[in-house]
N, CA, C and O atoms as a printed pandas DataFrame, in Angstrom:
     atom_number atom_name residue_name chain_id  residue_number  x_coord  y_coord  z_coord
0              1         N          UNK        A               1    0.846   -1.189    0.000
1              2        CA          UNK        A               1    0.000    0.000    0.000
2              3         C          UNK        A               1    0.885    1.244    0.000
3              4         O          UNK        A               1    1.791    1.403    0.817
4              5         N          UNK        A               2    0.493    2.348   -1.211
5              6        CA          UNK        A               2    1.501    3.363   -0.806
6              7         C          UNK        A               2    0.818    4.229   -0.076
7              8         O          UNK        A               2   -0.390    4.460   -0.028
8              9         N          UNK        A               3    2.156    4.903    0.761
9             10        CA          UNK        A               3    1.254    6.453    1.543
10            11         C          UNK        A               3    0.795    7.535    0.753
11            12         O          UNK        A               3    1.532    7.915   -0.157
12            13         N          UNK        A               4   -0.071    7.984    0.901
13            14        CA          UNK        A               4   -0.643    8.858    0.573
14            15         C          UNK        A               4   -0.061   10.518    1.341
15            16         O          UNK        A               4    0.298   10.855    2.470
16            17         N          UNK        A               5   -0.212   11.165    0.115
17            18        CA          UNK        A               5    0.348   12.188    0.046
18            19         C          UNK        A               5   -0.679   13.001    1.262
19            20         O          UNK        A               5   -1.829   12.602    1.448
20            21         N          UNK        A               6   -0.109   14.151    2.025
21            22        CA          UNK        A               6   -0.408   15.042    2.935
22            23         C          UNK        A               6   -1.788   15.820    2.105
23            24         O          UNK        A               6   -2.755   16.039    2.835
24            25         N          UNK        A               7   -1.898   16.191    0.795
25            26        CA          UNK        A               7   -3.173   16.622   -0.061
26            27         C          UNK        A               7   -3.982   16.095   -0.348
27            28         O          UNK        A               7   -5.075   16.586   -0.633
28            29         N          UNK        A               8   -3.668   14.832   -0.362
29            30        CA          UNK        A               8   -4.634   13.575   -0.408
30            31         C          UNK        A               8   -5.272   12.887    0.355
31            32         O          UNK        A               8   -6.324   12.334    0.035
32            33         N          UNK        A               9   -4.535   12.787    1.905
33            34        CA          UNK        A               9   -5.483   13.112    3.323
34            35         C          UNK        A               9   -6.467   14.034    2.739
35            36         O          UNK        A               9   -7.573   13.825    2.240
36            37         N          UNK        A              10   -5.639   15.338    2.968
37            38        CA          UNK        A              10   -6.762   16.452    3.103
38            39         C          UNK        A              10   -8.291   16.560    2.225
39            40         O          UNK        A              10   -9.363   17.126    2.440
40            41         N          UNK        A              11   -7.806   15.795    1.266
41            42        CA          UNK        A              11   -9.050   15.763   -0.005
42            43         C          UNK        A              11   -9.637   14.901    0.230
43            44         O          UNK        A              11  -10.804   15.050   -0.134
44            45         N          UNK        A              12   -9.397   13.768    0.799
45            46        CA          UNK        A              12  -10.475   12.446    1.392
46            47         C          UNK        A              12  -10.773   13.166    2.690
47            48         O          UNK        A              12  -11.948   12.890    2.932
48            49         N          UNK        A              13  -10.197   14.125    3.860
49            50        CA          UNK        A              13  -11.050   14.443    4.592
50            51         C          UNK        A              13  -12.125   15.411    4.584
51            52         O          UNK        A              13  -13.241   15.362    5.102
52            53         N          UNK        A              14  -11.561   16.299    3.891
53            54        CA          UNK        A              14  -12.655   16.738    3.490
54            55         C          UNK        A              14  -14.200   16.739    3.009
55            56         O          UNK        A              14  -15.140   17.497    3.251
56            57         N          UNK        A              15  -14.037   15.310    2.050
57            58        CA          UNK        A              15  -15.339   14.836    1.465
58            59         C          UNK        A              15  -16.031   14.236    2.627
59            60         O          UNK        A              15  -17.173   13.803    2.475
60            61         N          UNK        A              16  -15.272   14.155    4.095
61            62        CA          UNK        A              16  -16.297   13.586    4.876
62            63         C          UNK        A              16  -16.751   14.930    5.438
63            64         O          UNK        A              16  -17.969   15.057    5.317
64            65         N          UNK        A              17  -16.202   15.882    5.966
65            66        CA          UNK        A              17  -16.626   16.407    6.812
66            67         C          UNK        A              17  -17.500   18.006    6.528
67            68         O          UNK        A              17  -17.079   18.519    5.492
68            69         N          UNK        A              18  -18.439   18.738    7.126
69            70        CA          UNK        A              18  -19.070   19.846    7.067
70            71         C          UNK        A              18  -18.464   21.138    7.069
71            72         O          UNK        A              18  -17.950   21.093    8.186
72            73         N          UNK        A              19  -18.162   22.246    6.616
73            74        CA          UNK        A              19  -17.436   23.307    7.098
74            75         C          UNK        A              19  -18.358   24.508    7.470
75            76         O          UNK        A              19  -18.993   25.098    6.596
76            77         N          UNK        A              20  -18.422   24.880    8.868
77            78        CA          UNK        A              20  -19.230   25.791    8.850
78            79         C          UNK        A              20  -18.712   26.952    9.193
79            80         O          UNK        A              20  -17.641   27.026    9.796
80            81         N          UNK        A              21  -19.666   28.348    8.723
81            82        CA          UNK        A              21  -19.255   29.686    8.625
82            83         C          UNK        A              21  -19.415   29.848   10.837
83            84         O          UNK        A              21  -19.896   29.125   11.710
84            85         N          UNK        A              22  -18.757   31.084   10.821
85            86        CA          UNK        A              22  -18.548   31.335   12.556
86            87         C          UNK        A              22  -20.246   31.372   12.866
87            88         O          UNK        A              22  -20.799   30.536   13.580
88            89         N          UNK        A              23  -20.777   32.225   12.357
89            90        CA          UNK        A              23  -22.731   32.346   12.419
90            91         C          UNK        A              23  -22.876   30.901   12.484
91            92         O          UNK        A              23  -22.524   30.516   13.599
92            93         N          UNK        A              24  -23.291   29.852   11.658
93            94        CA          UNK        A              24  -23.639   28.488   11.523
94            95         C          UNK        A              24  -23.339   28.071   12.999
95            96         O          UNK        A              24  -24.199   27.869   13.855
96            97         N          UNK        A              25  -21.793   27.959   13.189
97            98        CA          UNK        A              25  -21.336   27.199   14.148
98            99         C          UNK        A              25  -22.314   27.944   15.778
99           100         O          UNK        A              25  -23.077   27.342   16.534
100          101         N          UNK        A              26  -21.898   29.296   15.815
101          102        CA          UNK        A              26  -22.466   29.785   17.021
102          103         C          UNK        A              26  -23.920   29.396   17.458
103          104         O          UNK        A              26  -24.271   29.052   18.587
104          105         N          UNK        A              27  -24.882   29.549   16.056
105          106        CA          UNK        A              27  -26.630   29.078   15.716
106          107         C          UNK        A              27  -26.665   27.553   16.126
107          108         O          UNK        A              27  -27.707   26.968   16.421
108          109         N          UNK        A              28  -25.091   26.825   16.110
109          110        CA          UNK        A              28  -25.864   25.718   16.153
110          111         C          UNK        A              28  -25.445   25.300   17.944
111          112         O          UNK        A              28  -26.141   24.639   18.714
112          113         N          UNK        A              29  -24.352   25.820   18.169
113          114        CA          UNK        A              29  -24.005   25.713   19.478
114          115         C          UNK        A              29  -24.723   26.609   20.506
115          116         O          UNK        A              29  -24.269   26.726   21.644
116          117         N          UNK        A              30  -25.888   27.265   20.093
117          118        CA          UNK        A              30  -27.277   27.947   20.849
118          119         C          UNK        A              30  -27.815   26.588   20.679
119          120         O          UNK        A              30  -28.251   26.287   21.791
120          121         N          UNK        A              31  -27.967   25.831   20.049
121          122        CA          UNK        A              31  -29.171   25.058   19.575
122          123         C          UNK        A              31  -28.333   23.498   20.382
123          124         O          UNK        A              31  -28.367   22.394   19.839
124          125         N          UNK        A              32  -27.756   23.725   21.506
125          126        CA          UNK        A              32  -27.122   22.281   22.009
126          127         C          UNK        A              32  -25.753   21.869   21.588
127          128         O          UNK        A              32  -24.980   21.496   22.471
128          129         N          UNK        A              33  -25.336   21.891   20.280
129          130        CA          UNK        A              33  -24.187   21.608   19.751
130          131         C          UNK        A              33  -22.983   21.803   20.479
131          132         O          UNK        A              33  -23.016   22.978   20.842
132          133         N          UNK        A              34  -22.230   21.418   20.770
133          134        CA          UNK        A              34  -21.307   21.455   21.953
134          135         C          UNK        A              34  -19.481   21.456   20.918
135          136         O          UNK        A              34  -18.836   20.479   20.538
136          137         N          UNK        A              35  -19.141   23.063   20.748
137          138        CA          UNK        A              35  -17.160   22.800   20.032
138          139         C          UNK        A              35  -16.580   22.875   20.684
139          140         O          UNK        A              35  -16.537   23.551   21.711
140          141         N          UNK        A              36  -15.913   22.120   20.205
141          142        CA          UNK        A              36  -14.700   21.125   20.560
142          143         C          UNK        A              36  -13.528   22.057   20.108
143          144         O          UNK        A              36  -13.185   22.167   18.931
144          145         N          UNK        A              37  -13.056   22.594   20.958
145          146        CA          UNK        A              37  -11.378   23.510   20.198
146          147         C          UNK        A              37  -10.460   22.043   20.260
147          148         O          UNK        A              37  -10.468   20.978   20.877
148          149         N          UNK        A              38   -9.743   22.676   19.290
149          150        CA          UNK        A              38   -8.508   21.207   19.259
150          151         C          UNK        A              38   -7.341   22.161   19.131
151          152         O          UNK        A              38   -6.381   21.890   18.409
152          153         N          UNK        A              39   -7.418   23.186   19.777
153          154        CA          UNK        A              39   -5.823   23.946   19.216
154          155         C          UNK        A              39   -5.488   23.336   20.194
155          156         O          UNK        A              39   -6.070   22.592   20.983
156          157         N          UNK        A              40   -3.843   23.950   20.020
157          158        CA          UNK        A              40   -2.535   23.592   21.216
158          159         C          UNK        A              40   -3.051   24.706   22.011
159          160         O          UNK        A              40   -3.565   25.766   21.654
160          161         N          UNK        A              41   -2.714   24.067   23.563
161          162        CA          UNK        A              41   -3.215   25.000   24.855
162          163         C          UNK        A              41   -2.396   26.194   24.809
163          164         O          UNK        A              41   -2.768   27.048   25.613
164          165         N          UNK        A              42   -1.034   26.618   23.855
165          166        CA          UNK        A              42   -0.125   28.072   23.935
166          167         C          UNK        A              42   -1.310   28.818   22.676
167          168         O          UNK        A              42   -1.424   30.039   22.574
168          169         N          UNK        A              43   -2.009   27.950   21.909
169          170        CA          UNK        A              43   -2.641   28.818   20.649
170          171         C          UNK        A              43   -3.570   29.671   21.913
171          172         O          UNK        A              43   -3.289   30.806   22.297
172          173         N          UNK        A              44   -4.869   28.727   22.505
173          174        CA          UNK        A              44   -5.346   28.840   23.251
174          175         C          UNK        A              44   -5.102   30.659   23.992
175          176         O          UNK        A              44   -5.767   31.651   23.695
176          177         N          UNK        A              45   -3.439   30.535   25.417
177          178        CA          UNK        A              45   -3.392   31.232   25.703
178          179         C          UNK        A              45   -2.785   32.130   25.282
179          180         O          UNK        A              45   -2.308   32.895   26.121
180          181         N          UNK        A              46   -2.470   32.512   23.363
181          182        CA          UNK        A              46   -2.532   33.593   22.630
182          183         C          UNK        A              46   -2.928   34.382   21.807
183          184         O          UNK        A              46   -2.560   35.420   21.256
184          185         N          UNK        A              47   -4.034   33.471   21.823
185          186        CA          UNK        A              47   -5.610   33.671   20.581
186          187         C          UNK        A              47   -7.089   34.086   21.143
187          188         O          UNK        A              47   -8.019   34.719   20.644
188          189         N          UNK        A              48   -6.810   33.192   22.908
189          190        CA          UNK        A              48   -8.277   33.187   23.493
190          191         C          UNK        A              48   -8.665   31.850   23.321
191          192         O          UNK        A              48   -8.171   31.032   22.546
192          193         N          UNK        A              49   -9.762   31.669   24.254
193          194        CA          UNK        A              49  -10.791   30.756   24.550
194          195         C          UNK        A              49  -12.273   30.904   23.713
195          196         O          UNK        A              49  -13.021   31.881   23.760
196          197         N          UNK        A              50  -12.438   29.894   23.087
197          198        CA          UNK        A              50  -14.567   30.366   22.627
198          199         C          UNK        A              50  -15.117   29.992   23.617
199          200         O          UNK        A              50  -14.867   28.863   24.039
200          201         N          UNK        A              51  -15.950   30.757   24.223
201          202        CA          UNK        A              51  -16.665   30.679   25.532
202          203         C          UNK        A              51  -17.949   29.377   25.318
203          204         O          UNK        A              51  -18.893   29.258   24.537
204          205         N          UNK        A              52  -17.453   28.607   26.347
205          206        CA          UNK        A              52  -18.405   27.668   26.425
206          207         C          UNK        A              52  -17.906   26.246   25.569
207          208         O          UNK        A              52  -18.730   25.366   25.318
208          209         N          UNK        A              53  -16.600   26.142   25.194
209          210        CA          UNK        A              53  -16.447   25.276   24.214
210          211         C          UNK        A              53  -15.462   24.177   25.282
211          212         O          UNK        A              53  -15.079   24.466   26.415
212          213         N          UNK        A              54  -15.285   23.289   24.780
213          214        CA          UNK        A              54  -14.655   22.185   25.575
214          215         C          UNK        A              54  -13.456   21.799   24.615
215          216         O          UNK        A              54  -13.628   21.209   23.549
216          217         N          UNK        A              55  -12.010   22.263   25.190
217          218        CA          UNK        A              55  -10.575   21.676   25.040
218          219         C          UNK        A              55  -10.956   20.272   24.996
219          220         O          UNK        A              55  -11.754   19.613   25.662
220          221         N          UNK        A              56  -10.090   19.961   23.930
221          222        CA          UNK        A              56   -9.566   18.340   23.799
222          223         C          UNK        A              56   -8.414   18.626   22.773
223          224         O          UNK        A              56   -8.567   18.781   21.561
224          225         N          UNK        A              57   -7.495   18.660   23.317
225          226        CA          UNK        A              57   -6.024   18.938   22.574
226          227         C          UNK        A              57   -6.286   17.768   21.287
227          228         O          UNK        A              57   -6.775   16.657   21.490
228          229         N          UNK        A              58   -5.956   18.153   20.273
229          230        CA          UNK        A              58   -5.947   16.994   18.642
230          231         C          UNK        A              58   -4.836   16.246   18.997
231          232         O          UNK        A              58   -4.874   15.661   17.914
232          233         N          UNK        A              59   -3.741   15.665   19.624
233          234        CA          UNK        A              59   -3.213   14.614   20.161
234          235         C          UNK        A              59   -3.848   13.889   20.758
235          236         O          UNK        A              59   -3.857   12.698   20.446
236          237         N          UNK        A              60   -4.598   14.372   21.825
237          238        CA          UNK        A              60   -5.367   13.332   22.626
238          239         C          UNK        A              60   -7.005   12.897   22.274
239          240         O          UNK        A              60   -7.565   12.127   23.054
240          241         N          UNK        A              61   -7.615   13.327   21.284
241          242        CA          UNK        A              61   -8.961   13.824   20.904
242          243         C          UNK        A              61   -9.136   11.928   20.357
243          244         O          UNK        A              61  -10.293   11.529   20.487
244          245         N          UNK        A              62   -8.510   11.263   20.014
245          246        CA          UNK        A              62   -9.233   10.065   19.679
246          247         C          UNK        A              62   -9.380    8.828   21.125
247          248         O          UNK        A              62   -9.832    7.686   21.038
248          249         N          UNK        A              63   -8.899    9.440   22.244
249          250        CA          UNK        A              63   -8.289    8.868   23.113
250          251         C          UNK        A              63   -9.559    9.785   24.227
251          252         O          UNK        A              63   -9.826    9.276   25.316
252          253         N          UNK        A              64  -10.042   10.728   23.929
253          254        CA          UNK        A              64  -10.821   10.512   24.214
254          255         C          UNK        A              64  -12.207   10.688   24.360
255          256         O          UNK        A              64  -12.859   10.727   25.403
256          257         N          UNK        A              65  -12.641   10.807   23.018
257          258        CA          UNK        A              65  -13.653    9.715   22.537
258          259         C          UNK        A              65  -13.577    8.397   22.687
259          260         O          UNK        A              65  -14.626    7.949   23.150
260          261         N          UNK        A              66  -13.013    7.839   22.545
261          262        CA          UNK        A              66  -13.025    6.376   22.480
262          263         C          UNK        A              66  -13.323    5.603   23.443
263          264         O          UNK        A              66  -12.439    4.942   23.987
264          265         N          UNK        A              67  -14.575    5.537   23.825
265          266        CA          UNK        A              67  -15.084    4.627   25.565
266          267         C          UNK        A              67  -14.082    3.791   26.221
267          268         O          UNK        A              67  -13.709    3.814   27.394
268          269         N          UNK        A              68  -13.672    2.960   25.135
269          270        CA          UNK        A              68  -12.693    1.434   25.718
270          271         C          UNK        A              68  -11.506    1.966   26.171
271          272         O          UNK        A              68  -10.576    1.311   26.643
272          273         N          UNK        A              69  -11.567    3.825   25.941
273          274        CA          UNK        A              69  -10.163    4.443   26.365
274          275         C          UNK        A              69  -10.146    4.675   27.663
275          276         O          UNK        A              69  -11.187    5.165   28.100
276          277         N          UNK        A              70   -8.779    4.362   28.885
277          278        CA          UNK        A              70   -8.821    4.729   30.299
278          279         C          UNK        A              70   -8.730    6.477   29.900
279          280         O          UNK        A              70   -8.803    7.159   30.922
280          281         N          UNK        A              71   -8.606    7.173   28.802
281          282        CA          UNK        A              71   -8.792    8.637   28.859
282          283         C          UNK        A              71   -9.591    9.079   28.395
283          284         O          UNK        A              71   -9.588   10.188   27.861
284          285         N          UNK        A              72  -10.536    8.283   28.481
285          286        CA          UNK        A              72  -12.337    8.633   28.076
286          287         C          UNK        A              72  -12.932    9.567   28.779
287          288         O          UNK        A              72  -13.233    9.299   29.942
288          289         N          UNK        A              73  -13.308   11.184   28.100
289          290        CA          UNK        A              73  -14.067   11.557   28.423
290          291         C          UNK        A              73  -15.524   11.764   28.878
291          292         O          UNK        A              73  -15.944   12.868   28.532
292          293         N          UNK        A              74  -16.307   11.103   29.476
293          294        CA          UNK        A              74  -18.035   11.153   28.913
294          295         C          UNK        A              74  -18.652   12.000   28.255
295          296         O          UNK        A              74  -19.713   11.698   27.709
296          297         N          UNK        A              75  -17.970   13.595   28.141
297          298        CA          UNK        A              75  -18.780   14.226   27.372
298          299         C          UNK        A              75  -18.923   14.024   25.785
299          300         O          UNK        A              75  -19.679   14.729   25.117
300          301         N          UNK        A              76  -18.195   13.082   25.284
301          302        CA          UNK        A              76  -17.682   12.244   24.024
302          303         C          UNK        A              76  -19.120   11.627   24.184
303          304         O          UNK        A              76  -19.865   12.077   23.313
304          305         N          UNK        A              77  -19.828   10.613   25.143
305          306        CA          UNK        A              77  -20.727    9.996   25.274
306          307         C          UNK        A              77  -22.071   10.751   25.084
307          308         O          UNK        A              77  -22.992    9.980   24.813
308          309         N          UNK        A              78  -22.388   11.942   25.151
309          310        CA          UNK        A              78  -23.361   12.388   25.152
310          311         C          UNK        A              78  -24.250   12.406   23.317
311          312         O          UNK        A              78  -23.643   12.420   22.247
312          313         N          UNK        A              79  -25.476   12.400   23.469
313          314        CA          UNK        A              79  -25.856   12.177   22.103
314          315         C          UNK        A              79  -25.749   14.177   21.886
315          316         O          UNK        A              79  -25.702   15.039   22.764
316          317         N          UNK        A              80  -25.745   14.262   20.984
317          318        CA          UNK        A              80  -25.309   15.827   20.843
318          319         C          UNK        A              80  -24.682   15.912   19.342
319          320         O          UNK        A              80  -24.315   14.892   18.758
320          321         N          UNK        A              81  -24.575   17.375   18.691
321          322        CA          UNK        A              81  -23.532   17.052   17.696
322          323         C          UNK        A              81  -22.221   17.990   18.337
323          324         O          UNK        A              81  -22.338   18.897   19.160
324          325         N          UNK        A              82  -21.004   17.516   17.737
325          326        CA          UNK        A              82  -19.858   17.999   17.968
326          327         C          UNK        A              82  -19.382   18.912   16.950
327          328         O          UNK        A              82  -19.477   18.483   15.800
328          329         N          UNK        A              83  -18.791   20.313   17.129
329          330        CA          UNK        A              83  -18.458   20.893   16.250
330          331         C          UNK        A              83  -16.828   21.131   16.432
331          332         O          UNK        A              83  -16.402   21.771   17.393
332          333         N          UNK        A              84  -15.979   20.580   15.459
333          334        CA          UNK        A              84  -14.577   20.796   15.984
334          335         C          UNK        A              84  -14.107   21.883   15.123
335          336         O          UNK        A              84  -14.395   22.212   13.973
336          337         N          UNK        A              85  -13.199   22.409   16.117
337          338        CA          UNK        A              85  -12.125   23.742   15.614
338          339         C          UNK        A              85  -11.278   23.849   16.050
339          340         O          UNK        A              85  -10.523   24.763   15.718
């Protein structure tokens, strides 16, 4: 199997996922939707916090989601949609 190129991730991830404008995201996180920041915690304390959003650093973000993980979050468990940024 060869690896796939770094653009070619990006173009298969893409076709899965939604991109929403800052309005969308905020309308939908009134409406329950719960984001997920994935920056690094220095972006964090030189960019700011989105109020109300829940850290999960993108190193650790499959770890925890993942129930069978000992770094399982529950809020991963909740039925809800997730908006990541």
């Amino acid at each position: 199997m060869a690896i796939r190129s770094v653009n070619e991730m990006m173009a298969a991830a893409r076709e899965e996922i939604t991109n929403l404008s800052p309005a969308e995201a905020k309308q939908r996180a009134d409406a329950g939707a719960l984001i997920v920041d994935i920056r690094d915690v220095r972006e964090l304390q030189k960019l700011g916090v989105i109020p109300g959003a829940k850290h999960a650093p993108r190193g650790m973000l499959e770890f925890w989601v993942d129930p069978e993980s000992p770094y399982h979050d529950p809020v991963f468990a909740e039925d809800r949609e997730f908006i990541f940024h």
